[in-house]
Backbone bond lengths (Angstrom), bond angles and torsions (degrees), N, CA, C in turn:
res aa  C-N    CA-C-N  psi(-1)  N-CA   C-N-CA  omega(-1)  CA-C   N-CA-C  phi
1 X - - - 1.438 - - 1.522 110.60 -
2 X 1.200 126.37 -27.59 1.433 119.24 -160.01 1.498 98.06 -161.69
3 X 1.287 125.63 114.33 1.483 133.22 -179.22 1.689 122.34 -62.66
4 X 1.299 102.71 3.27 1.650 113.56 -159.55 1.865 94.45 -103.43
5 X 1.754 104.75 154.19 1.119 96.46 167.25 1.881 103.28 -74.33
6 X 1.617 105.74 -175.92 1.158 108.15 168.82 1.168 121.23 -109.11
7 X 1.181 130.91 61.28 1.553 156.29 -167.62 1.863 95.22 -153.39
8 X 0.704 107.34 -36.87 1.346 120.40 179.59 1.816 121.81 -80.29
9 X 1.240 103.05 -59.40 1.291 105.87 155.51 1.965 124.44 -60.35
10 X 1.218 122.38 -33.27 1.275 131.69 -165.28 1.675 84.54 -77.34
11 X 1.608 126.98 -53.20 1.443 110.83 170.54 1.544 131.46 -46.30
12 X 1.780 105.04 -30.10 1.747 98.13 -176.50 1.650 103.17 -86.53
13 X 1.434 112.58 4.80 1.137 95.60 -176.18 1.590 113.89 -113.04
14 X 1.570 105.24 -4.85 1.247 109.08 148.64 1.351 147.02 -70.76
15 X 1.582 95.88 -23.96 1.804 123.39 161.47 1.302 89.79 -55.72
16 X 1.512 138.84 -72.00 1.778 131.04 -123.95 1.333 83.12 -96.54
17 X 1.691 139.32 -31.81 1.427 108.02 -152.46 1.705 86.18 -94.70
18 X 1.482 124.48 -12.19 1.726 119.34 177.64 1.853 102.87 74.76
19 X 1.386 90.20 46.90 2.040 101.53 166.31 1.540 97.15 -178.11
20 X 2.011 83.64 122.91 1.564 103.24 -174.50 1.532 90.11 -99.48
21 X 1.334 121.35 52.12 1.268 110.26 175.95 1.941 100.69 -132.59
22 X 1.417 104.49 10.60 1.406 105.27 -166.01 1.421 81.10 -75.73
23 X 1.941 114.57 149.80 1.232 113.48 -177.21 1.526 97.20 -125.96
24 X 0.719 134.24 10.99 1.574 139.53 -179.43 1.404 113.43 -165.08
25 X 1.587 111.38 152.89 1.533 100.62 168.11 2.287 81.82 -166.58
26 X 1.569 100.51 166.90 0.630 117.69 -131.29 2.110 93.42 -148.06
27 X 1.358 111.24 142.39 1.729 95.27 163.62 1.542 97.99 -122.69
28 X 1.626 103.79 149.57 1.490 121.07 166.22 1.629 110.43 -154.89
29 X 1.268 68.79 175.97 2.379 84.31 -165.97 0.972 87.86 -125.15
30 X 1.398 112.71 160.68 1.626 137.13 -178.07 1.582 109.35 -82.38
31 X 1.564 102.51 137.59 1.311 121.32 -151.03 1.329 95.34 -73.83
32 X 1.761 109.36 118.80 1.052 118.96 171.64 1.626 107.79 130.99
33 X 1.533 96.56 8.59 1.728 96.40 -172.63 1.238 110.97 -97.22
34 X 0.987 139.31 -23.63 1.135 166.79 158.74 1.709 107.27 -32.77
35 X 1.426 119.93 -61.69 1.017 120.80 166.15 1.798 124.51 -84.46
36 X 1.198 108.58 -16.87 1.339 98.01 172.90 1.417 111.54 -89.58
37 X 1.360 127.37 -3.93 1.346 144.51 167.29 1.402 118.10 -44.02
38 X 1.733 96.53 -54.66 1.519 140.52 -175.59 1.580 98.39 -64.14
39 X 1.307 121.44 -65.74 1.364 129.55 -163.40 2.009 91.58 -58.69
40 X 1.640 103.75 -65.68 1.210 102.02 -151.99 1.371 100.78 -43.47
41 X 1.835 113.46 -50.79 1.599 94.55 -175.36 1.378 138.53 -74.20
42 X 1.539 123.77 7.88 0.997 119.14 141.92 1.446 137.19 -68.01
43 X 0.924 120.52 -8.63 1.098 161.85 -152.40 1.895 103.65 -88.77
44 X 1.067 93.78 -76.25 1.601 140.52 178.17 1.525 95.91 -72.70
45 X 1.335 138.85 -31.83 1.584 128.20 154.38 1.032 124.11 -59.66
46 X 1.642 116.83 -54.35 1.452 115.84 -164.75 1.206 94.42 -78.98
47 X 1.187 147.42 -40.65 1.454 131.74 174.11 1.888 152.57 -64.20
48 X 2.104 63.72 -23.22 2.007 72.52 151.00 1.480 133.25 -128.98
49 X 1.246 104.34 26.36 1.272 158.41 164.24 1.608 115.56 -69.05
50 X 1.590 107.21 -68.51 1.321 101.42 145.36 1.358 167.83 -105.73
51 X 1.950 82.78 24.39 1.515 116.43 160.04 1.260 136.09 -80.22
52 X 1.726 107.53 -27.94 1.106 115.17 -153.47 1.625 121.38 -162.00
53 X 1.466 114.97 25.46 0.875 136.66 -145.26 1.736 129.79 17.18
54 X 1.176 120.06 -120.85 1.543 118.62 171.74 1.298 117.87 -72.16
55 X 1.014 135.29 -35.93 1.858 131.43 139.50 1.316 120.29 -30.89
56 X 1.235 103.44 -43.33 1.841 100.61 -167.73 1.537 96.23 -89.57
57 X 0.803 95.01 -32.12 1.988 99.34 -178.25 1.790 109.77 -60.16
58 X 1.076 100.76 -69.32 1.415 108.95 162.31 1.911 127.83 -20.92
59 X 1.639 85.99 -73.78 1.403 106.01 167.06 1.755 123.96 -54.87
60 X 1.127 106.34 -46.92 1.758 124.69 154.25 1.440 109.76 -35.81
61 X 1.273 119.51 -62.48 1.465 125.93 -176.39 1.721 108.92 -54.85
62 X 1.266 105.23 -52.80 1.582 111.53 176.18 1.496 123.04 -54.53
63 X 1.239 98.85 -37.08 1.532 99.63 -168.35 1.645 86.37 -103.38
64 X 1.161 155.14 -51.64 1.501 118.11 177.27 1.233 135.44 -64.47
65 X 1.587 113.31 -16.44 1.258 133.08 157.43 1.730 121.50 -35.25
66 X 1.370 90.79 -64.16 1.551 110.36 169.96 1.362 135.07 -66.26
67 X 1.504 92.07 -36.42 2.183 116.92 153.07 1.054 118.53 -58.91
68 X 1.609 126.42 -56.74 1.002 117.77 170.66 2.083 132.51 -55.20
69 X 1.456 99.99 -34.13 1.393 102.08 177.09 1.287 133.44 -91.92
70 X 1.506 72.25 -17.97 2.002 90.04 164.60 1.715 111.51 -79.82
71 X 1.921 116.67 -21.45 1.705 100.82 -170.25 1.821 99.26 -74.02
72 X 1.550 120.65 -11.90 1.860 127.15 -165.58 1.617 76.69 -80.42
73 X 1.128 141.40 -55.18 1.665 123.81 -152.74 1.083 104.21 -121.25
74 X 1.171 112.38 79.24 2.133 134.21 159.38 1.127 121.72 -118.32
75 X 1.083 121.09 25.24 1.752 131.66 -170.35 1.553 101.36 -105.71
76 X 1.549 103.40 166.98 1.779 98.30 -178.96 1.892 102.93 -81.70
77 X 1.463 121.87 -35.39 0.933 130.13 168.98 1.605 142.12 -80.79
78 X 1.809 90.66 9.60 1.718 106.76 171.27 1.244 115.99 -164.03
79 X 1.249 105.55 128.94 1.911 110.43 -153.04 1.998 91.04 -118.84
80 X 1.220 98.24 153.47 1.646 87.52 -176.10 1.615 114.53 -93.39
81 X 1.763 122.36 20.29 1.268 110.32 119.83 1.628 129.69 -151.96
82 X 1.467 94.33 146.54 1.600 103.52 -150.75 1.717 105.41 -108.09
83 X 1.388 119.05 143.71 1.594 94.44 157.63 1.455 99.93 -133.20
84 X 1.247 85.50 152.37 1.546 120.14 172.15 1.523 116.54 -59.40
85 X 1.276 147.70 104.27 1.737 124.05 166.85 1.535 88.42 -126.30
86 X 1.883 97.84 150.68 1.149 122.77 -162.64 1.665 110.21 -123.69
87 X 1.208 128.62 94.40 1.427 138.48 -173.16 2.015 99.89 -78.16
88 X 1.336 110.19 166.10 1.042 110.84 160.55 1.716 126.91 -64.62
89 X 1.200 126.86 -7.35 0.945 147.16 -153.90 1.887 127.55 -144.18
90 X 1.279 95.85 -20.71 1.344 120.39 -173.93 1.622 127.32 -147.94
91 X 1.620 115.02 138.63 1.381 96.55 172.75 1.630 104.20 -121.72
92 X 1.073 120.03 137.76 1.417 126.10 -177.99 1.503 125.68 -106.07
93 X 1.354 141.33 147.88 0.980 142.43 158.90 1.536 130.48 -118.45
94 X 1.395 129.44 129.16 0.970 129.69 -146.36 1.558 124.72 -156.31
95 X 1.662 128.76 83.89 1.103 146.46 -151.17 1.481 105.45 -85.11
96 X 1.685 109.99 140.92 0.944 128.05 179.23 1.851 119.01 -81.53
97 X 1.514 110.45 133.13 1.864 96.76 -158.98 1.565 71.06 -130.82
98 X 1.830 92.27 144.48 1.584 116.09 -160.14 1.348 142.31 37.72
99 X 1.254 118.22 179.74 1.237 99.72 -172.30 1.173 118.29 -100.98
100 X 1.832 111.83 -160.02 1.695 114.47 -159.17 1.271 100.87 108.57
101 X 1.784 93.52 153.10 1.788 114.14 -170.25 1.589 84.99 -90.22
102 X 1.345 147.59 -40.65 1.507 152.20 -155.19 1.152 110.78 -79.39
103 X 1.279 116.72 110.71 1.863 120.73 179.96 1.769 97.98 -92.81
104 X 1.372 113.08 109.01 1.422 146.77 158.36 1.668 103.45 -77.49
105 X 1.751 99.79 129.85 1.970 112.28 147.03 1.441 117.57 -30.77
106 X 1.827 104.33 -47.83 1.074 122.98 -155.47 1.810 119.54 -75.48
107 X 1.819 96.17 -28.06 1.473 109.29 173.92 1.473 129.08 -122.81
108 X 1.671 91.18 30.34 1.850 120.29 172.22 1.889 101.56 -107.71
109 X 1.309 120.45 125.01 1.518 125.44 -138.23 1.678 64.51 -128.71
110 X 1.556 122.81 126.89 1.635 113.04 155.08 1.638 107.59 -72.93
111 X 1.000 92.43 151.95 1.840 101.11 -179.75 1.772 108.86 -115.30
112 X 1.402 98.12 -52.21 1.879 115.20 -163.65 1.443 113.27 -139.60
113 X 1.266 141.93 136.56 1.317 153.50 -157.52 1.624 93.16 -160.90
114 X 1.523 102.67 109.56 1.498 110.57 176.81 1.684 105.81 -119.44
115 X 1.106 112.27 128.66 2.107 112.25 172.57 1.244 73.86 -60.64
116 X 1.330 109.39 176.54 1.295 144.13 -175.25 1.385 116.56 -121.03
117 X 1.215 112.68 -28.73 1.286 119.69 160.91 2.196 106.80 -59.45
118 X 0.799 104.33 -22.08 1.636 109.64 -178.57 1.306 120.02 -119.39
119 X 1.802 101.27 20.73 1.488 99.61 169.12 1.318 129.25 -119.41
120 X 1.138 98.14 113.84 2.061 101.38 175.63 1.212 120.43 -95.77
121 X 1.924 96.72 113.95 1.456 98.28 174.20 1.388 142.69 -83.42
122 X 1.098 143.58 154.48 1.665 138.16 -175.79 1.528 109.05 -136.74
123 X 1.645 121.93 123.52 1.040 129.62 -167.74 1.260 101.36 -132.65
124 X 1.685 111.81 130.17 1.041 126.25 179.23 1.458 123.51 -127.54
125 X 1.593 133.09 110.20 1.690 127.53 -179.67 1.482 93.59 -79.94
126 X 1.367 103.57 122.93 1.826 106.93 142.88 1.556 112.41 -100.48
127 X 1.535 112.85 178.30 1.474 117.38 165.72 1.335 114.81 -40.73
128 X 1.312 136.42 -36.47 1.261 144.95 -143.98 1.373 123.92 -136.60
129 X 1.606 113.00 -13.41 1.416 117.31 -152.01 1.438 84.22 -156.19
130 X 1.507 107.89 173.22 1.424 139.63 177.03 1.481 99.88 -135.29
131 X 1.697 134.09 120.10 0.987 125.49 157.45 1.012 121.48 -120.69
132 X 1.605 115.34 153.67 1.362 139.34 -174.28 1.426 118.90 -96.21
133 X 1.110 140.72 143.03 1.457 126.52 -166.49 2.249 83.48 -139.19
134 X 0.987 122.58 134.87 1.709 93.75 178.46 1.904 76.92 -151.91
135 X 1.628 101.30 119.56 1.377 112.16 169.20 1.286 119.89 -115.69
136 X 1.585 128.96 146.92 1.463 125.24 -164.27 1.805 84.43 -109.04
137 X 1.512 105.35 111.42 1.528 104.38 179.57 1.616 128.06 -82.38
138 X 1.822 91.63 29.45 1.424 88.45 -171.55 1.674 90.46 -109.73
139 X 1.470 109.83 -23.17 1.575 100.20 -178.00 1.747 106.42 -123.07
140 X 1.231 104.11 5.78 1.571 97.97 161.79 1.728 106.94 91.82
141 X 1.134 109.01 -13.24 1.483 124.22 -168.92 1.604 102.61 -75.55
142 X 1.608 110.13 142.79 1.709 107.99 -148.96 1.884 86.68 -145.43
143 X 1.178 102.73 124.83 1.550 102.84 171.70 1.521 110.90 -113.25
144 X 0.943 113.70 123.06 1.495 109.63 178.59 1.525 113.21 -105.10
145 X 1.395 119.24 118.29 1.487 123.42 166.99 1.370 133.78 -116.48
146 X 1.093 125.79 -172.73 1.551 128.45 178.06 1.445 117.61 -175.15
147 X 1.407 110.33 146.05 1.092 126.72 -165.34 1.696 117.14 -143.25
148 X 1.791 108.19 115.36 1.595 107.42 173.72 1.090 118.60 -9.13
149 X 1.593 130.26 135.73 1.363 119.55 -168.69 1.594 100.37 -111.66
150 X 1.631 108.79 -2.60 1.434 117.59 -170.86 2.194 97.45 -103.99
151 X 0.969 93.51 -9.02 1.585 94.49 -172.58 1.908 103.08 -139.78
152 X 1.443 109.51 48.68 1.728 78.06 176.89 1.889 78.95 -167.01
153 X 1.359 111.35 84.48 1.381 142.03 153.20 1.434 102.62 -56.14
154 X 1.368 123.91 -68.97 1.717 118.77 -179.54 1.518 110.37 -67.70
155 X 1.268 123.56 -28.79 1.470 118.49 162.20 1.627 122.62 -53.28
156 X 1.241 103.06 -21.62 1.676 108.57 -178.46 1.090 104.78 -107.89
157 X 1.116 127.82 -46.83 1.494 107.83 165.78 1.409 134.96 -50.07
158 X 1.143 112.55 -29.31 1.623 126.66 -169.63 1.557 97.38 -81.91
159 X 1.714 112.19 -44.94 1.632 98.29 171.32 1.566 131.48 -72.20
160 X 1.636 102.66 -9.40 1.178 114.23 161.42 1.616 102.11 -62.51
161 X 0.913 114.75 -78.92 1.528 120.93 -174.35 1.458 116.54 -21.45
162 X 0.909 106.68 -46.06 1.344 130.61 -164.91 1.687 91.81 -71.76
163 X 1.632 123.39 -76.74 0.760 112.95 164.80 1.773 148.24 -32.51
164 X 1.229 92.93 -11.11 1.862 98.32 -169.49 1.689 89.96 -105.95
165 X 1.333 126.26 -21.85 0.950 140.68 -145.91 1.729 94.26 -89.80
166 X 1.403 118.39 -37.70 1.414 126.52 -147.93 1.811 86.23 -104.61
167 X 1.449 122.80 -39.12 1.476 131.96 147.90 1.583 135.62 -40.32
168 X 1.171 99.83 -26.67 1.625 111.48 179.44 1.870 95.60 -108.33
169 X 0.645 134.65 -12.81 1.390 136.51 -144.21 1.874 111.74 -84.62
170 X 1.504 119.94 110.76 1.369 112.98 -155.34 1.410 88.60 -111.86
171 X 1.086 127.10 112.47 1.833 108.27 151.62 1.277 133.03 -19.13
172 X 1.133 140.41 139.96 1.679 101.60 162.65 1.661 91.61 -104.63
173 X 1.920 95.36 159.39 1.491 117.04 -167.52 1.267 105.43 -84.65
């Protein structure tokens, strides 16, 4: 997905969100990409498949693959890929604008900045996916994400985090 180490990326994303205190971060797509991913590239088989035989089939798969997960994140407020970074204090979200394997300050767009004190998390395993549900309970506002459940080790950890995080978590009085 991304040619950069992840020490490397966790820095550009400390540039764009403006806190060198984010201690984790994480990539996900908007809930529901996953399966339209699925559709598009079937999609994208049978059609170049019967354009073009096993080349076109192939190629079909790629490009509806990418159609499909790209039609879930076309919104100004959800890009089809997002990462997660997690401050002591804050959780952020933060979408990637254009393309390229190189995650740039410059092409990380902030989207969502939740206190943490006002965030309730919701975690969900499917067959296929790991989802994230992350709501700021002061304005009701609810992001729903997901992440490969066969490829996304820092995706589970970070909702672990998240989780132990919302478990340990004291107000102060």
């Amino acid at each position: 997905m991304c040619a950069m180490s992840e020490q490397a990326v966790l820095e550009q994303v400390r540039i764009a969100a403006g806190d060198d205190t984010i201690m984790d971060i994480a990539p996900f797509q908007p809930k529901g990409s996953m399966a339209a991913g699925s559709i598009g590239a079937a999609g994208g088989a049978a059609a170049g498949g019967a354009l073009g035989g096993q080349w076109g089939q192939a190629i079909g798969i790629g490009v509806g693959l990418t159609a499909g997960r790209q039609s879930v994140g076309s919104g100004d407020d959800v890009m089809s890929l997002m990462f997660v970074g997690v401050s002591p204090t804050e959780v952020y979200l933060l979408g990637v604008v254009g393309p390229g394997l190189k995650i740039t300050h410059e092409r990380l767009k902030p989207l969502a900045k939740i206190d943490r004190e006002h965030l309730a998390v919701e975690t969900h395993r499917r067959l296929l996916v790991h989802q994230l549900v992350l709501e700021d309970t002061q304005t009701g506002h609810r992001i729903e994400l997901e992440a490969d459940k066969l490829n996304a080790y820092h995706a589970k950890a970070l909702i672990e985090l998240l989780a132990i995080g919302e478990e340990h978590h004291h107000p102060a009085d």
